[in-house]
C-alpha positions in Angstrom: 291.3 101.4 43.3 289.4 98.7 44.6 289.4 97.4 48.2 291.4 94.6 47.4 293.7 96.2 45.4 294.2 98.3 48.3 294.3 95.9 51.0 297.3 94.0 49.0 299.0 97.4 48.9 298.4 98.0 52.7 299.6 94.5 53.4 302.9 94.7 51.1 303.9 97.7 53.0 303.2 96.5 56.6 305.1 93.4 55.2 307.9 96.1 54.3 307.9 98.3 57.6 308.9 95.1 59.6 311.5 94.1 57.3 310.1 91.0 55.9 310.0 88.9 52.8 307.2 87.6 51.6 308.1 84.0 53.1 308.6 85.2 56.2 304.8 86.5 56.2 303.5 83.4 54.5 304.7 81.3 57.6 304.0 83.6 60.6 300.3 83.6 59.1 300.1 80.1 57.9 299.5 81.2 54.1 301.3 80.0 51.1 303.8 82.6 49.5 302.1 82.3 46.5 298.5 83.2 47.8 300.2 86.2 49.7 301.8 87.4 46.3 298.7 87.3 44.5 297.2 89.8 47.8 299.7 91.8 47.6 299.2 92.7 43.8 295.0 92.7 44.2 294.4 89.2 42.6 293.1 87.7 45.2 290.1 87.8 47.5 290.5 87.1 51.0 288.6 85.5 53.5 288.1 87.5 57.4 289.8 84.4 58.9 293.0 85.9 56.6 292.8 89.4 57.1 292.8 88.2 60.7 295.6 86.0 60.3 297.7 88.8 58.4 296.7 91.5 60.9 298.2 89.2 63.6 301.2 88.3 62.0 301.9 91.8 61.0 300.9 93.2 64.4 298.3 95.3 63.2 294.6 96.1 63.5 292.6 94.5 60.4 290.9 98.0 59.6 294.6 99.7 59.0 294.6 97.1 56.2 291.6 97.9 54.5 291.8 102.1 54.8 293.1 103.9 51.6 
């Protein structure tokens, strides 16, 4: 599995543990719903400034993201 696969996993479960649809994540980080469906399924490279943004919005650290 690649990082990014696994970073979309980690994300879609976070995204999961707090209850939330994928909308609801789009808007509390200020990315589309589309570009967060393509993370969450590995099809998508992300910048820092997003992993930050995610991390925030899910109230996480950015290196729980990345870890398999």
């Amino acid at each position: 599995m690649t990082l990014i696969e696994t970073f979309g996993q980690n994300v879609r479960q976070a995204r999961k543990d707090k209850g939330w649809t994928q909308e609801q994540l789009a808007f509390e980080a200020g990315v589309k719903r589309a570009y967060l469906s393509e993370v969450e399924n590995g099809q998508r490279n992300v910048s820092l400034d997003v992993v930050e943004k995610l991390a925030k919005a899910l109230d996480v650290s950015p290196d729980v993201l990345m870890v398999s």
